[in-house]
C-alpha positions as CSV (number, residue, x, y, z in Angstrom):
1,X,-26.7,-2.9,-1.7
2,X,-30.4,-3.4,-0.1
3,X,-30.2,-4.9,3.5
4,X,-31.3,-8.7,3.6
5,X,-32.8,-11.0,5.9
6,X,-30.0,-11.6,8.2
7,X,-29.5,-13.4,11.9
8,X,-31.4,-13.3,15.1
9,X,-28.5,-11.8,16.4
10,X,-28.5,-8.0,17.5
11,X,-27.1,-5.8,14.8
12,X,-25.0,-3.9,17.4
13,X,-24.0,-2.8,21.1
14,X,-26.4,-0.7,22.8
15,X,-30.1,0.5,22.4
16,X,-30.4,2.0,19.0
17,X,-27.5,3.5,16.3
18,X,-27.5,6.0,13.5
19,X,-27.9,5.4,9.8
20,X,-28.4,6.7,6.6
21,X,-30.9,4.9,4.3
22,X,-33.0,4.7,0.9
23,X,-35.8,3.3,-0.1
24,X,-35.3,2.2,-3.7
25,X,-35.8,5.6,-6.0
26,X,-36.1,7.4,-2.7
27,X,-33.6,10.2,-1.4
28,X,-31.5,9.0,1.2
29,X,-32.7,9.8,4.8
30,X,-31.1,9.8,8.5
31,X,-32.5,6.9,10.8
32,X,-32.9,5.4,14.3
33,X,-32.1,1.6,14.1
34,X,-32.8,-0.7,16.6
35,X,-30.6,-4.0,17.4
36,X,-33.5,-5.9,16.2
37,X,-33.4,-4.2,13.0
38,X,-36.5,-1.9,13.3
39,X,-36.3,1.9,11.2
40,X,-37.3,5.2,12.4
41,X,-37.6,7.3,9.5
42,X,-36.1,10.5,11.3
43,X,-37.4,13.0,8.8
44,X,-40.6,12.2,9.9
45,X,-40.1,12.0,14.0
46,X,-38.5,15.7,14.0
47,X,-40.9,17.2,11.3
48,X,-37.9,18.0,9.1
49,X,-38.0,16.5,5.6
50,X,-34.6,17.9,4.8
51,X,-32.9,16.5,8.1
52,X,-29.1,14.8,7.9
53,X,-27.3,12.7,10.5
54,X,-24.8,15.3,10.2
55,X,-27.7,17.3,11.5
56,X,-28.4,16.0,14.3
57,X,-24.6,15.7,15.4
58,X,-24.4,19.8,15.0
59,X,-26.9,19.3,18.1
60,X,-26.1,16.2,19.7
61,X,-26.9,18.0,23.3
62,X,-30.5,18.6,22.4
63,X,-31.4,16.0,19.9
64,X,-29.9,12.5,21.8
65,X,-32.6,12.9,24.8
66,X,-35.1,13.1,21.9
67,X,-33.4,10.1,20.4
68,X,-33.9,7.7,23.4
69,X,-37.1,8.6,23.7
70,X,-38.0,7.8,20.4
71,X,-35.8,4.0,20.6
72,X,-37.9,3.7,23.6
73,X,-41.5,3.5,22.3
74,X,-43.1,2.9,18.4
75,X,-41.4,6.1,16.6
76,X,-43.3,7.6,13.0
77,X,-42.5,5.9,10.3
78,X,-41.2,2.8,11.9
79,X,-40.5,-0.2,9.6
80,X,-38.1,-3.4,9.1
81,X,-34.5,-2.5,7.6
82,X,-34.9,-5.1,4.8
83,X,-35.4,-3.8,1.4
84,X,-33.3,-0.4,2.5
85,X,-29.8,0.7,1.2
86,X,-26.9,1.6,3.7
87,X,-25.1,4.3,2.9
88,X,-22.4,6.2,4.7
89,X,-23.8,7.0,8.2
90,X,-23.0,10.3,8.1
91,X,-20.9,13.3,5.6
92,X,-18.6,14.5,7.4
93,X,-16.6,18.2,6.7
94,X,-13.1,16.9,8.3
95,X,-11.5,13.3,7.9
96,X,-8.5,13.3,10.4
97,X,-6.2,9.7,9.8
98,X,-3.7,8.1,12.3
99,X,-0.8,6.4,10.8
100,X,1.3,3.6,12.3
101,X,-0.7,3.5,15.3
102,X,-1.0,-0.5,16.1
103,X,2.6,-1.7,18.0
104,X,2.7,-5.2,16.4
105,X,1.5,-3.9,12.7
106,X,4.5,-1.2,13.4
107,X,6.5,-3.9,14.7
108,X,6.1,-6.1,11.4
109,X,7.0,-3.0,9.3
110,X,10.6,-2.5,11.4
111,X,11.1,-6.3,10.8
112,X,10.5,-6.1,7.5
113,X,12.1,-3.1,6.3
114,X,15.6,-3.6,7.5
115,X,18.8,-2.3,6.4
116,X,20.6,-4.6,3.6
117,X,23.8,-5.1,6.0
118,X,22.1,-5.7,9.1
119,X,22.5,-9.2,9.7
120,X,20.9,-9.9,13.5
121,X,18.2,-12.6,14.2
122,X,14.9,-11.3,13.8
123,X,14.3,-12.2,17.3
124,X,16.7,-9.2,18.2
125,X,15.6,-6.9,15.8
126,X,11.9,-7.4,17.1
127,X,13.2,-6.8,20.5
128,X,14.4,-3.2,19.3
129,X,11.5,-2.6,17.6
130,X,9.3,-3.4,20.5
131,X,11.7,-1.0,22.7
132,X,11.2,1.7,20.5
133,X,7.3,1.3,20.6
134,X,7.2,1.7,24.1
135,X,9.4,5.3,23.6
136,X,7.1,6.2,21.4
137,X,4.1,5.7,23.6
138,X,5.5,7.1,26.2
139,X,7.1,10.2,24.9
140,X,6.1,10.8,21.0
141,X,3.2,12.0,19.6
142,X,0.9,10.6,17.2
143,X,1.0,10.6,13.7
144,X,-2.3,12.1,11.7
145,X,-2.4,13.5,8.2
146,X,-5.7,14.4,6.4
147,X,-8.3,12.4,4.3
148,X,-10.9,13.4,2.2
149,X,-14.3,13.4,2.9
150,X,-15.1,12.4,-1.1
151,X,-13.6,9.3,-0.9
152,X,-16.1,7.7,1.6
153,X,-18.6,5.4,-0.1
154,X,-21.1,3.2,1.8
155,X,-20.5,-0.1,4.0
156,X,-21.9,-2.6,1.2
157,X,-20.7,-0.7,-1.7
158,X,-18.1,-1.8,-4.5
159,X,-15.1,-0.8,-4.2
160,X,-13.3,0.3,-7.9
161,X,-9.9,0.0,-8.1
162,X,-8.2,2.7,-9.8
163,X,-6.4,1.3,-13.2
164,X,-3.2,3.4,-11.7
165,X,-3.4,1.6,-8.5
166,X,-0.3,-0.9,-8.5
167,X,-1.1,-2.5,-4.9
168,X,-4.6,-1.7,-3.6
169,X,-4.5,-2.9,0.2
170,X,-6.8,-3.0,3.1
171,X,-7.0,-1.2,6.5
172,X,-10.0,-1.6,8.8
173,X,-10.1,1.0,11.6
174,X,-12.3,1.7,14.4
175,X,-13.8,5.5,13.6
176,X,-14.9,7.8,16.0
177,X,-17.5,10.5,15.2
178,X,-17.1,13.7,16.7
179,X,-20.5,15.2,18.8
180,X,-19.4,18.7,20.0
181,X,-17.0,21.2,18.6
182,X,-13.8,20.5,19.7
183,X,-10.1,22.6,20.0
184,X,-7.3,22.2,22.4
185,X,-9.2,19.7,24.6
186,X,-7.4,17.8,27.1
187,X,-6.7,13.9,27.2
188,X,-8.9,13.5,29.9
189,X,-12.1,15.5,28.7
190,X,-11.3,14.4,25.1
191,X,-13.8,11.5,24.8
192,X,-16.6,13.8,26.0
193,X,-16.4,15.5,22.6
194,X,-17.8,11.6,21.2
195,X,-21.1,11.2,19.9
196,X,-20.4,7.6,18.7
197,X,-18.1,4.7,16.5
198,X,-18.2,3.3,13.4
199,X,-15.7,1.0,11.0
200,X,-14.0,2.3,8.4
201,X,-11.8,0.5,5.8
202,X,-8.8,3.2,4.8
203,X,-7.9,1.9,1.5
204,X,-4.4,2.4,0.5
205,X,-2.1,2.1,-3.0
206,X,0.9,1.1,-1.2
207,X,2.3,1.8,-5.1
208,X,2.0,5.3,-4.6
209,X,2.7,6.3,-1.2
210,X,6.0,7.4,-1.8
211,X,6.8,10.2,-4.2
212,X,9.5,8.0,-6.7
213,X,10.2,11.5,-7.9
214,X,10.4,13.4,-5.2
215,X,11.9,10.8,-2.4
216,X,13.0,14.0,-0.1
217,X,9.4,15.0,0.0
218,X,8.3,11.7,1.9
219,X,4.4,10.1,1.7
220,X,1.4,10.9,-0.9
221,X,-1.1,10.7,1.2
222,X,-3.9,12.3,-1.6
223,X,-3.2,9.9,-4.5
224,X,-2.4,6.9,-2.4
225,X,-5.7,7.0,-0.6
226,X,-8.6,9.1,-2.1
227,X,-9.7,7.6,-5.0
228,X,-13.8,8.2,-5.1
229,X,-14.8,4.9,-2.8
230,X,-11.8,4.3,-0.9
231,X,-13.2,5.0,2.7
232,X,-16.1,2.3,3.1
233,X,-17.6,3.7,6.5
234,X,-20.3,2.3,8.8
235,X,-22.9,1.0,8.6
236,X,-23.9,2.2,11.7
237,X,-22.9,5.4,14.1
238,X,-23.3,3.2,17.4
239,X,-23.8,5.2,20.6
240,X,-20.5,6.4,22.2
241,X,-22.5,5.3,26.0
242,X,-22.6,1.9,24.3
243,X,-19.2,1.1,23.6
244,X,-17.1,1.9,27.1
245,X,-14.4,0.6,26.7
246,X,-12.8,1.6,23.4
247,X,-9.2,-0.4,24.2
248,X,-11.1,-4.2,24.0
249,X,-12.6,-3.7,20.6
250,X,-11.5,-6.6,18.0
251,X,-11.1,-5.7,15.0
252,X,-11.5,-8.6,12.1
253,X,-11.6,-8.2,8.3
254,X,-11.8,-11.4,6.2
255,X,-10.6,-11.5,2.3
256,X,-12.8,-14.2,0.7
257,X,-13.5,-16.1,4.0
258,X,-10.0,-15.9,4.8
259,X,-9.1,-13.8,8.2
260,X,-6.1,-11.0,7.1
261,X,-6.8,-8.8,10.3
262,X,-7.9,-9.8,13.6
263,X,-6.4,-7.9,16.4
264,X,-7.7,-6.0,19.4
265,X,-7.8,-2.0,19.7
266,X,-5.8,-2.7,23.0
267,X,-2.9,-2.9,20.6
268,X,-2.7,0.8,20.3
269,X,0.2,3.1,20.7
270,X,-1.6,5.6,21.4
271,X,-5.6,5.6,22.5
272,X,-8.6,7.0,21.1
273,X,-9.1,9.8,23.7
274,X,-4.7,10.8,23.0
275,X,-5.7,11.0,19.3
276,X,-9.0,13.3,19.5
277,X,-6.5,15.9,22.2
278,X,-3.6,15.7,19.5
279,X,-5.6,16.4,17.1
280,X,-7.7,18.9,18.3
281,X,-4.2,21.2,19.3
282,X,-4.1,22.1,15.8
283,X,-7.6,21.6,14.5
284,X,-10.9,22.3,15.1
285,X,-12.6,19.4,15.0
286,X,-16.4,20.3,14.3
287,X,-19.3,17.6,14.6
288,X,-19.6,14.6,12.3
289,X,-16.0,15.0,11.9
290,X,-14.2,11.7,11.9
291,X,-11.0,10.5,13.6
292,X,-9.4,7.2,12.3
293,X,-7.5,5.6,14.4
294,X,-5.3,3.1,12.4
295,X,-4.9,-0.1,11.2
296,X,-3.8,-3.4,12.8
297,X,-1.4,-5.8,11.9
298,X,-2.4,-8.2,8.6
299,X,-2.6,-5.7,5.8
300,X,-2.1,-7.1,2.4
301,X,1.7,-5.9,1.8
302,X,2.1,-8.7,4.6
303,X,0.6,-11.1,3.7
304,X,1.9,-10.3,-0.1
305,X,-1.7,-10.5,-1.7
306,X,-2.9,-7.4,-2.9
307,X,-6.6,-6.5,-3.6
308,X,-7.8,-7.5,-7.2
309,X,-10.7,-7.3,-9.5
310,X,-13.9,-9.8,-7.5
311,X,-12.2,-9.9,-3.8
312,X,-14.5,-9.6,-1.2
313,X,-13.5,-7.7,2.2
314,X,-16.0,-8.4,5.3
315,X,-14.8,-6.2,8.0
316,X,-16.3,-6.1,11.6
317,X,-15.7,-4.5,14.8
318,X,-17.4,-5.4,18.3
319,X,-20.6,-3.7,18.9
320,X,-20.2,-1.9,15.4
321,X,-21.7,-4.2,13.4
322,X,-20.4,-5.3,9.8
323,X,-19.4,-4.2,6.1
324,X,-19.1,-5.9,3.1
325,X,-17.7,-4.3,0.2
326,X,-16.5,-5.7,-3.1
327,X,-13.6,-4.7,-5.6
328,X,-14.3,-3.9,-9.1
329,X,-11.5,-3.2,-11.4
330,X,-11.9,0.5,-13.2
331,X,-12.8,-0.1,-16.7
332,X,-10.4,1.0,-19.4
């Protein structure tokens, strides 16, 4: 999709983001957007034609002063966005993904999912559940399994559903893109290691999440999530400085006009800088690296309405900006 025309209003939080771009039959290039919607061909302000985004994360120390200095006056090769194609801000080498991570989405699930013979109110059932959300908080740690980076297609891109994929369903999560190589940080250094935030939508076949053949061996995470195009990310990598407060984020993804999802990021069991430390205790989590920090409440198996051939998802996040992103049904 080629940006638009839009609004008068500012694309996102803060004084300039990150992007990847194309001209039409051009290679796509890394770019300095301003709220306003002005391009900074980056290739050309840092004299390196074969410059990534990914690049410039592998030295965020060094190249952000060089950044705001460039948002801050005209730039080389400045332009208007319109007539451009978003693609994925950035490639990264490692996609890390948190799991039941929102308390009322997790809440829902308990609800829903009861045992056959237990007969009490939902009131009391939702009481337990909340009880053992707090416990977790408190005590537990997160849950993260790993994505891959091959799935992630652009912010305005179609979206094909796999002819295999029973019950296609959305999840829009706030992303975090790792600035600085990080292992075995601590909670309270962990958002440090931040260069910035974008939106993802982790795309799930809630038909094959569980192994039918193998029940003992528990989730399919690789066929269940993916499929080439099932990680819409960005459209912009907005300033980690420009969003302070990562808990008061709302999160809102509309099916044809219709809201599904709108919920805050203050609904979190556990926070974005507990996720990057849990993480990074096991991995090393290397620059342009993204952490995904689950989904909220409202996901189709909810609201029993799967995704289906012509559905359009918008998805926003405060500050982050928007994607839109229809599904096409895989051709026979």
């Amino acid at each position: 999709m080629f940006v638009k025309p839009g609004s008068a209003s500012a694309l996102f939080a803060g004084p300039f983001a990150l992007g990847t771009l194309s001209a039409p039959g051009g290679p796509a290039f890394p770019a300095l957007v301003t709220p306003d919607g002005q391009v900074t061909d980056l290739r050309i302000a840092f004299g390196e034609e074969q410059l990534t985004v990914r690049d410039l994360l592998d030295r965020w120390e060094t190249a952000l002063p060089r950044l705001h200095a460039l948002s801050g006056g005209s730039g080389s090769g400045s332009g208007p966005l319109e007539g451009f194609r978003v693609h994925a801000p950035v490639e990264p080498r490692q996609v890390f993904q948190s799991g039941a991570n929102y308390r009322q989405h997790v809440i829902d699930l308990h609800v829903a999912h009861r045992a056959p013979d237990d007969e009490r109110p939902e009131e009391e059932r939702r009481a337990e559940a909340a009880e053992i959300m707090d416990r977790r908080a408190a005590d537990d740690l997160p849950y993260v399994f790993i994505g891959l980076p091959s799935a992630i297609t652009g912010p305005y891109d179609d979206v094909v559903l796999p002819s295999w994929a029973g019950k296609p369903d959305w999840e829009l999560e706030l992303a975090v893109v790792i600035g600085r190589p990080a292992h075995q940080v601590s909670v309270e250094d962990a958002l440090s290691y931040v260069a910035g935030y974008t939106i993802a939508n982790d795309l799930t076949d809630r038909a094959t999440v569980f192994r039918r053949d193998m029940p003992q061996i528990g989730t399919d995470w690789l066929r269940s999530k993916n499929a080439p195009g099932f990680t819409p990310l960005g459209p912009w990598i907005v300033l980690a400085g420009s969003v302070p407060d990562t808990d008061g984020l709302r999160l809102t993804l509309k099916l044809n006009g219709e809201t599904m999802q709108d919920e805050s990021t203050g609904d979190m069991i556990f926070d974005v800088a507990r996720l990057i430390s849990y993480v990074s205790q096991s991995a090393r989590l290397l620059p342009g690296d993204l952490v995904l920090t689950g989904s909220p409440a409202g996901n189709g198996m909810h609201w029993g309405r799967l995704l289906r051939d012509g559905d359009v998802m918008d998805s926003s996040v405060t500050g982050l900006g928007t994607q839109r992103t229809r599904c096409v049904a895989e051709e026979s």
